[in-house]
Biopython code that builds the backbone (N, CA, C, O; Angstrom):
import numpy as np
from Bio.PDB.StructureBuilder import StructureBuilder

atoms = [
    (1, "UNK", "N", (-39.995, 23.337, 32.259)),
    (1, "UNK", "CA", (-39.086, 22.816, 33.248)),
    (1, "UNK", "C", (-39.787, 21.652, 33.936)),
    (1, "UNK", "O", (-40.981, 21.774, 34.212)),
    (2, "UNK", "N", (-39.021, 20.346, 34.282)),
    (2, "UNK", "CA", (-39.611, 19.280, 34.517)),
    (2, "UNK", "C", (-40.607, 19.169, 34.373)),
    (2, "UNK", "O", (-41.402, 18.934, 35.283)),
    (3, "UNK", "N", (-41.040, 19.365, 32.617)),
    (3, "UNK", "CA", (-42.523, 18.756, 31.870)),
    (3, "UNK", "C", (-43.445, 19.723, 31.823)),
    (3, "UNK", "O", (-44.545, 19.518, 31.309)),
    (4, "UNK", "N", (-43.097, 20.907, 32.365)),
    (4, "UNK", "CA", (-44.182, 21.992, 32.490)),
    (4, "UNK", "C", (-43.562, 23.106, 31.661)),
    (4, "UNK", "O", (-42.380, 23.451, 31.662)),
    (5, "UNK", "N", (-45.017, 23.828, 30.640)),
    (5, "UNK", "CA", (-43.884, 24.518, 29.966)),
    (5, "UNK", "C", (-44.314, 25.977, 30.745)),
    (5, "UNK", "O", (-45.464, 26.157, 31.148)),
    (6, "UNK", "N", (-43.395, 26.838, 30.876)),
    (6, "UNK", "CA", (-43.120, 28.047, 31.568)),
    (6, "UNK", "C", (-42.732, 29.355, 30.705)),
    (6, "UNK", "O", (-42.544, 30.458, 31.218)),
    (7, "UNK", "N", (-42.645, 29.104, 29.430)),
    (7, "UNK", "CA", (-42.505, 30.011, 28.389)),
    (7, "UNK", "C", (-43.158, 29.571, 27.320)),
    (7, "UNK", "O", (-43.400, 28.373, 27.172)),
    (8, "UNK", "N", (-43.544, 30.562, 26.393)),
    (8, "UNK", "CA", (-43.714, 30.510, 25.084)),
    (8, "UNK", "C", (-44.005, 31.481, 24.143)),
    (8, "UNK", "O", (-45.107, 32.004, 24.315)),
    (9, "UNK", "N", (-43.352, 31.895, 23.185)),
    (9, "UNK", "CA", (-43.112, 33.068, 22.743)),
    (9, "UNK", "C", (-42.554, 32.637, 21.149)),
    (9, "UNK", "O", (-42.316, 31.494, 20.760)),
    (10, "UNK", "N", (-42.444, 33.744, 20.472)),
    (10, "UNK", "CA", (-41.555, 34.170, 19.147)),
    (10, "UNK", "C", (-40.825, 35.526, 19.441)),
    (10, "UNK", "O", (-40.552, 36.120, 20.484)),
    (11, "UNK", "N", (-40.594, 35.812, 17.965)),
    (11, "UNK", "CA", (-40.122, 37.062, 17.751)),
    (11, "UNK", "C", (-40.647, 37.726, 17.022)),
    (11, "UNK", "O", (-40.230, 38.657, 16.332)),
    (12, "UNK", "N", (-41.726, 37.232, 17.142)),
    (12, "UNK", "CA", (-43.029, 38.699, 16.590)),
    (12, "UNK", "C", (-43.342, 39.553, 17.834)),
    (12, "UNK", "O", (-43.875, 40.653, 17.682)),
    (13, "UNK", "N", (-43.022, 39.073, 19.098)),
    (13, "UNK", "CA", (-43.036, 39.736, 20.609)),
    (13, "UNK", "C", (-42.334, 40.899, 20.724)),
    (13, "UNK", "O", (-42.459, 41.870, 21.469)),
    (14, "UNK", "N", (-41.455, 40.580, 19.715)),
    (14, "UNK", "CA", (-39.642, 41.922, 20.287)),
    (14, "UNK", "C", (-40.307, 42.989, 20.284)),
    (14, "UNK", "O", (-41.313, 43.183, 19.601)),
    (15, "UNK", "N", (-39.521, 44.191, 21.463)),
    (15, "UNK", "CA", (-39.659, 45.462, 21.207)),
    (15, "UNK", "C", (-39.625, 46.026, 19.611)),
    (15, "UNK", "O", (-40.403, 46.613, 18.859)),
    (16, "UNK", "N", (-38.000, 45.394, 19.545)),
    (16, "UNK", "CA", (-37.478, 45.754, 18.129)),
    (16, "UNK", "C", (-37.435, 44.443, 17.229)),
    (16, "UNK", "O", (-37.008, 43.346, 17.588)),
    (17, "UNK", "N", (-37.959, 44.774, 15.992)),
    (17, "UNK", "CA", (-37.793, 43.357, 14.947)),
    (17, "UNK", "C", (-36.749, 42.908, 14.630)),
    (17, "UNK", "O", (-35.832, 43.365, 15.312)),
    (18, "UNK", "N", (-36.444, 42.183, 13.869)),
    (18, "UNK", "CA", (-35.198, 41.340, 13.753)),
    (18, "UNK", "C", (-34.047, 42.148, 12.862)),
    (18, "UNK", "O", (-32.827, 42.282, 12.952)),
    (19, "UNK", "N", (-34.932, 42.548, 12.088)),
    (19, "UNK", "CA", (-34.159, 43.506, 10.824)),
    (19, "UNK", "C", (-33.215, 44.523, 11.498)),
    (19, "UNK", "O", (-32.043, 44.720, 11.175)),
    (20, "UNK", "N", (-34.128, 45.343, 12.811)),
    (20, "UNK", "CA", (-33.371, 46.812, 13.304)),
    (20, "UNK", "C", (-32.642, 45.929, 14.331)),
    (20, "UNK", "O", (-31.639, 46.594, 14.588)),
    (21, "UNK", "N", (-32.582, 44.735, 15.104)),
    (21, "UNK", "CA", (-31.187, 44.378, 15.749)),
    (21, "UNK", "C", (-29.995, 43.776, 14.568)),
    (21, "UNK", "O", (-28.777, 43.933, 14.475)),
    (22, "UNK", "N", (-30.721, 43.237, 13.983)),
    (22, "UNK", "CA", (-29.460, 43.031, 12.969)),
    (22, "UNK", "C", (-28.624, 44.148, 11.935)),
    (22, "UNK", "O", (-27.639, 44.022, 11.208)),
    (23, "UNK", "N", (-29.768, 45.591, 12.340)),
    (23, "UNK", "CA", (-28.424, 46.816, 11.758)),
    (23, "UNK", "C", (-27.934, 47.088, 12.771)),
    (23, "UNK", "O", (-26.724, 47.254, 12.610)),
    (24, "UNK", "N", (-28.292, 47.252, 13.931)),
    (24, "UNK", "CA", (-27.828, 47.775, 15.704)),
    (24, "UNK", "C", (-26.614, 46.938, 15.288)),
    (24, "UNK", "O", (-25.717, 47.566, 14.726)),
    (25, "UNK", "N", (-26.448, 45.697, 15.463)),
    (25, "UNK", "CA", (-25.267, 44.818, 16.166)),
    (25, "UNK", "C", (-23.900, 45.308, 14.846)),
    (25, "UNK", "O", (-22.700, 45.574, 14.918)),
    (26, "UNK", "N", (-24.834, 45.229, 13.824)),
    (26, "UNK", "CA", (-23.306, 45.302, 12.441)),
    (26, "UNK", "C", (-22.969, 46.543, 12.269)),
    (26, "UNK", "O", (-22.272, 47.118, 11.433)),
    (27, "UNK", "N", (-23.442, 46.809, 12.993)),
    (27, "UNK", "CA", (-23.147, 48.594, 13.034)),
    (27, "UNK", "C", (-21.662, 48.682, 13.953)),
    (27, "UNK", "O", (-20.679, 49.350, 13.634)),
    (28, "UNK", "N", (-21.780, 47.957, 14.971)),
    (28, "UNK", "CA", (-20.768, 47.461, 16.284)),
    (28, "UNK", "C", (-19.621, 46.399, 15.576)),
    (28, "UNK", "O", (-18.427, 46.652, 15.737)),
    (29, "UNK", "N", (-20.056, 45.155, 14.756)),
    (29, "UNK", "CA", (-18.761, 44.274, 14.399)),
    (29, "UNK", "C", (-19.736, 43.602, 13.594)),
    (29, "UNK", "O", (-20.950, 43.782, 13.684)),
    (30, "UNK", "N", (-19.138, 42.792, 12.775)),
    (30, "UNK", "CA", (-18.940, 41.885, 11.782)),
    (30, "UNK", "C", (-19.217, 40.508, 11.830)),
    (30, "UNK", "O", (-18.519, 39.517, 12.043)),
    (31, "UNK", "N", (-20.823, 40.752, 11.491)),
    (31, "UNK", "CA", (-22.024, 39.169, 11.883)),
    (31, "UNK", "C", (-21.229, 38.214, 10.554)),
    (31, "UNK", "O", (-20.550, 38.626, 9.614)),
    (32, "UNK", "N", (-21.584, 36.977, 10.881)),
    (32, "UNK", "CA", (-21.116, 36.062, 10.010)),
    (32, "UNK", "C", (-21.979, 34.599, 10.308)),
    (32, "UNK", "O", (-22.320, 34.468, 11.484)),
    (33, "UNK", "N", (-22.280, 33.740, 9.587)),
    (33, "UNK", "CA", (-23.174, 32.691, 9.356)),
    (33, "UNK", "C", (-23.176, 32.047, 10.148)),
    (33, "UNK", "O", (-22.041, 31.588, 10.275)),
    (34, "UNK", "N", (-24.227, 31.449, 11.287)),
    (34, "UNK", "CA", (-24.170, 30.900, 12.372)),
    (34, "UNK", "C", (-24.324, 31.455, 14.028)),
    (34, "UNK", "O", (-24.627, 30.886, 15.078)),
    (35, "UNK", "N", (-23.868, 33.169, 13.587)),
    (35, "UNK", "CA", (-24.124, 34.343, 14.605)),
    (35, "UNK", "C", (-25.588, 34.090, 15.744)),
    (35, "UNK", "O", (-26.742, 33.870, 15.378)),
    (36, "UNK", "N", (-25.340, 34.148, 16.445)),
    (36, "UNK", "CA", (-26.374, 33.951, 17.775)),
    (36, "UNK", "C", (-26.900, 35.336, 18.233)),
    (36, "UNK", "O", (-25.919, 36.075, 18.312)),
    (37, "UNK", "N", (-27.984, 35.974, 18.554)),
    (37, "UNK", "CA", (-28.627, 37.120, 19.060)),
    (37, "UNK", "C", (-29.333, 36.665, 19.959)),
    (37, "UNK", "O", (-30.315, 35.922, 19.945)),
    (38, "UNK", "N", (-28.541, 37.362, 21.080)),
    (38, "UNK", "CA", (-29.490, 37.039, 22.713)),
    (38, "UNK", "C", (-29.790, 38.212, 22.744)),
    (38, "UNK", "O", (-29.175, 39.278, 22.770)),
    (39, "UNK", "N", (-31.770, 37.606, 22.731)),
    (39, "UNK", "CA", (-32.543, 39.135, 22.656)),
    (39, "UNK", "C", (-33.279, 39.061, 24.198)),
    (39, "UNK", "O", (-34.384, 39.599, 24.267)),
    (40, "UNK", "N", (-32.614, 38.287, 25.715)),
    (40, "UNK", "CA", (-33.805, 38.717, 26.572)),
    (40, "UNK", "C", (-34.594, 37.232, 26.621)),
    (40, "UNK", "O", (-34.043, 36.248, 26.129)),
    (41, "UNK", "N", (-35.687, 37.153, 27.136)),
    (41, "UNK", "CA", (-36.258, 36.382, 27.954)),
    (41, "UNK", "C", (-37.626, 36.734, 27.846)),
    (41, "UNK", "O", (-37.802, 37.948, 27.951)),
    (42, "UNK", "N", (-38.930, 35.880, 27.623)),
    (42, "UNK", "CA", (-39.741, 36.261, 28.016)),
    (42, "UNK", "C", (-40.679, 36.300, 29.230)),
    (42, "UNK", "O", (-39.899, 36.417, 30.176)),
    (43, "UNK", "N", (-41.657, 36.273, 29.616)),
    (43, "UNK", "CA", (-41.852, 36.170, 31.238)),
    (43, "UNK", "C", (-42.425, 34.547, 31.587)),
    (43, "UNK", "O", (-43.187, 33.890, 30.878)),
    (44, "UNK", "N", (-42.004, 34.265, 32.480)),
    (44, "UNK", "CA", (-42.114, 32.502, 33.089)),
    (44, "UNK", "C", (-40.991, 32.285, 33.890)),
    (44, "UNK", "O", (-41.087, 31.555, 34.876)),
    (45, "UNK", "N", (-39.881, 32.857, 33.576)),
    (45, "UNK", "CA", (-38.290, 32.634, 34.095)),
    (45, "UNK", "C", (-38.852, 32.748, 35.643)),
    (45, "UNK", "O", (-39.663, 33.586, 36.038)),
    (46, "UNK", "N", (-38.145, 31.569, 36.530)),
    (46, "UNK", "CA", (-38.129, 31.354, 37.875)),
    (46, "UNK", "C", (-36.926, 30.843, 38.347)),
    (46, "UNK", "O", (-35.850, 30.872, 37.749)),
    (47, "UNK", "N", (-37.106, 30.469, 39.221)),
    (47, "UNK", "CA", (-35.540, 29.699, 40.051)),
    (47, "UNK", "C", (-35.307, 28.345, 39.769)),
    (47, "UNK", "O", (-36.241, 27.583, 39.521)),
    (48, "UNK", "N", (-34.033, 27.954, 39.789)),
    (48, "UNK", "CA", (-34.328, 26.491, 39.583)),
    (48, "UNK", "C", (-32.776, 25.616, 39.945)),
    (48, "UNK", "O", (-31.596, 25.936, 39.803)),
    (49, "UNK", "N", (-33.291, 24.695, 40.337)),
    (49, "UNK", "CA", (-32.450, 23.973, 41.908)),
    (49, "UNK", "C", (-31.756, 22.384, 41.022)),
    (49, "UNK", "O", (-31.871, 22.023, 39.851)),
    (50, "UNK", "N", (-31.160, 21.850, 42.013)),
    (50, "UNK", "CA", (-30.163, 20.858, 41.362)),
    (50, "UNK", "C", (-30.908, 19.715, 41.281)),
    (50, "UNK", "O", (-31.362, 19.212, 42.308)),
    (51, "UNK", "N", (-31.165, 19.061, 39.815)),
    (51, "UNK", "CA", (-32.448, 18.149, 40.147)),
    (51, "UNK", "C", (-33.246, 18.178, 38.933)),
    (51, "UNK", "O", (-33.635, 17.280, 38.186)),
    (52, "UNK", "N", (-33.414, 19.643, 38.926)),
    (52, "UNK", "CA", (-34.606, 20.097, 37.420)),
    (52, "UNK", "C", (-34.060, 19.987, 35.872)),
    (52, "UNK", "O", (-32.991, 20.458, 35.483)),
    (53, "UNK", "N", (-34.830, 19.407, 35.224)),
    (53, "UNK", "CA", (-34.593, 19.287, 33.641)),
    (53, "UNK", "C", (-35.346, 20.286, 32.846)),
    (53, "UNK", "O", (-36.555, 20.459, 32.696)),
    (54, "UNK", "N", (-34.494, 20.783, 32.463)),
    (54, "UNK", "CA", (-35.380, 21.815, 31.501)),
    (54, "UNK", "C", (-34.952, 21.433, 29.537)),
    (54, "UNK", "O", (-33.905, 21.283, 28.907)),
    (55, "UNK", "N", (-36.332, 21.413, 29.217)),
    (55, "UNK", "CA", (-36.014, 21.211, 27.937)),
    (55, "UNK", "C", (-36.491, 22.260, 27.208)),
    (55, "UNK", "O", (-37.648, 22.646, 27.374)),
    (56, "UNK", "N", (-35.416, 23.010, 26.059)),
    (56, "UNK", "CA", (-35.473, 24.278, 25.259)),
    (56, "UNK", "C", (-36.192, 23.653, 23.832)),
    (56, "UNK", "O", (-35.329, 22.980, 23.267)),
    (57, "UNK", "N", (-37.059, 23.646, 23.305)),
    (57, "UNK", "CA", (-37.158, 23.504, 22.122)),
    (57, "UNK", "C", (-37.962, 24.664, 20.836)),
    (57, "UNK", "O", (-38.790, 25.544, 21.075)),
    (58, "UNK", "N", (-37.411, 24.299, 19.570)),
    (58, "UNK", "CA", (-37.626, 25.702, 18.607)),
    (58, "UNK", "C", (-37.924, 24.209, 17.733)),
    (58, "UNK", "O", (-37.422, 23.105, 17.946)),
    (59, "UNK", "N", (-39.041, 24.662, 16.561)),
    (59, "UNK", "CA", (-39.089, 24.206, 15.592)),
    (59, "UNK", "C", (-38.290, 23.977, 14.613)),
    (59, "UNK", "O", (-38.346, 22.827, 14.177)),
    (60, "UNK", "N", (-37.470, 24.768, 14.054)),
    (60, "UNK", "CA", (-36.772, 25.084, 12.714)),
    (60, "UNK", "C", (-35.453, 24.417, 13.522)),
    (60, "UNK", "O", (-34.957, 23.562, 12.789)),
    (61, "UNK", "N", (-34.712, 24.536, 14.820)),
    (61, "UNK", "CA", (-33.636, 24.130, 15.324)),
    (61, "UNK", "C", (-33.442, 22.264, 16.123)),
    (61, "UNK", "O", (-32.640, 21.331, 16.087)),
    (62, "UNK", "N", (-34.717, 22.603, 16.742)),
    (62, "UNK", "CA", (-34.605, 21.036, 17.337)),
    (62, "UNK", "C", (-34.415, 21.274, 18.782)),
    (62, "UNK", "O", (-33.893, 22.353, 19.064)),
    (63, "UNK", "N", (-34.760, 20.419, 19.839)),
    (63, "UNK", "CA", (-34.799, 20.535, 21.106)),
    (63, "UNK", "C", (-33.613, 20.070, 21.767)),
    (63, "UNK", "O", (-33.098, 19.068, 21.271)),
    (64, "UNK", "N", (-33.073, 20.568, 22.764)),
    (64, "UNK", "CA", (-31.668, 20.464, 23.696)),
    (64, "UNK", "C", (-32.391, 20.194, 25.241)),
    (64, "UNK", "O", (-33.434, 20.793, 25.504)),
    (65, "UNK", "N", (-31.849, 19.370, 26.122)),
    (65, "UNK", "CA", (-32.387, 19.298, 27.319)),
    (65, "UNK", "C", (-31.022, 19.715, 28.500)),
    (65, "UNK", "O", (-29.894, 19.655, 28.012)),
    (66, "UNK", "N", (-31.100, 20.003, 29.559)),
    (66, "UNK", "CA", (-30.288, 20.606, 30.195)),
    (66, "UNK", "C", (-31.030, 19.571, 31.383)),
    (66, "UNK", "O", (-32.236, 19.355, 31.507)),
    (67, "UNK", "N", (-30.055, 19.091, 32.088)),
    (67, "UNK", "CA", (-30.058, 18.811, 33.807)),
    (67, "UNK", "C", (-29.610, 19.555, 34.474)),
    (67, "UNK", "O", (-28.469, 19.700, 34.035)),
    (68, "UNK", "N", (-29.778, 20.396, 35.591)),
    (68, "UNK", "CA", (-29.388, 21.402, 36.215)),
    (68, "UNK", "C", (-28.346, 20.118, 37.448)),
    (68, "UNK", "O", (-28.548, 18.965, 37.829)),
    (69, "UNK", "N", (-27.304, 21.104, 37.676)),
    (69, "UNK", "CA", (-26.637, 20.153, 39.101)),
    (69, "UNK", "C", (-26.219, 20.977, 40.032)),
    (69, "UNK", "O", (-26.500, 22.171, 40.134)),
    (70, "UNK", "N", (-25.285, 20.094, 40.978)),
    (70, "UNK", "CA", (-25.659, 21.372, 42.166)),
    (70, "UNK", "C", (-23.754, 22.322, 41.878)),
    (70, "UNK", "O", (-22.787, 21.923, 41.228)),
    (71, "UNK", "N", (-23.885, 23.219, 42.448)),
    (71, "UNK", "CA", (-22.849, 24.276, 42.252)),
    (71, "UNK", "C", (-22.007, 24.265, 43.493)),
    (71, "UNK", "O", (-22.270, 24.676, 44.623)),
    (72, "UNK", "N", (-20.616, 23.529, 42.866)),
    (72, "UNK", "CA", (-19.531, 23.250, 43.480)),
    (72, "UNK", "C", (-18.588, 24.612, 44.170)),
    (72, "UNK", "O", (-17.788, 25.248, 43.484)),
    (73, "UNK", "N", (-18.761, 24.802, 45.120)),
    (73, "UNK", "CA", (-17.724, 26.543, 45.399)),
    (73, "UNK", "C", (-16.229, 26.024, 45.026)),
    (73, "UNK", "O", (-15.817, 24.896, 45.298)),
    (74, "UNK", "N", (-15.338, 27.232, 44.226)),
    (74, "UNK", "CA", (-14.210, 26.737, 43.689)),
    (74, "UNK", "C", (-14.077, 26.102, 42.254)),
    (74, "UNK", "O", (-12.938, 25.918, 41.826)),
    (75, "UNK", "N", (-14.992, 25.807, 41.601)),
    (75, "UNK", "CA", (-15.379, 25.200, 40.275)),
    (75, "UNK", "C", (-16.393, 25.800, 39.594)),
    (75, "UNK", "O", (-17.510, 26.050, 40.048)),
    (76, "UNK", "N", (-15.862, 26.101, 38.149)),
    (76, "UNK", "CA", (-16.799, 26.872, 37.354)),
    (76, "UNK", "C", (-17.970, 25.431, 36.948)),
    (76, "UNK", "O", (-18.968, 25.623, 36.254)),
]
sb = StructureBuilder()
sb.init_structure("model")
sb.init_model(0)
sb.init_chain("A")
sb.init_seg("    ")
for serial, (resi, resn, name, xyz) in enumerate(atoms, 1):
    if name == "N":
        sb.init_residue(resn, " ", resi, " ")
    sb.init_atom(name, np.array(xyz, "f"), 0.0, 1.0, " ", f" {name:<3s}", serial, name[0])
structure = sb.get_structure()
């Protein structure tokens, strides 16, 4: 977050490996190509105010940057 990195991790970390969430979830409905698994967070997560840039990046995917802004009451 603004240039500082505050996480860093894989998914060799998980409680559970990739294999046993991917029988958990298809067990529930019907994964299909492109499917997203939000597994959680690792520890660094803090607060963060209207102003801050945070940039997400993964090797294999490519990096996305986010500007945070400020939160309008009445507007999603």
């Amino acid at each position: 977050m603004n240039g500082e990195v505050r996480q860093r991790s894989n998914t060799s970390h998980l409680i559970y490996g990739i294999r046993r969430l991917i029988e958990f979830a298809s067990s529930f409905y019907t994964l299909y190509p492109g499917d997203v698994f939000y597994t959680g967070t690792p520890s660094g997560v803090g607060p963060v105010k209207p102003g801050d840039v945070i940039t997400l990046e993964s090797p294999l995917i490519g990096a996305m940057t986010v500007s945070v802004g400020a939160h309008v009451p009445g507007q999603a």
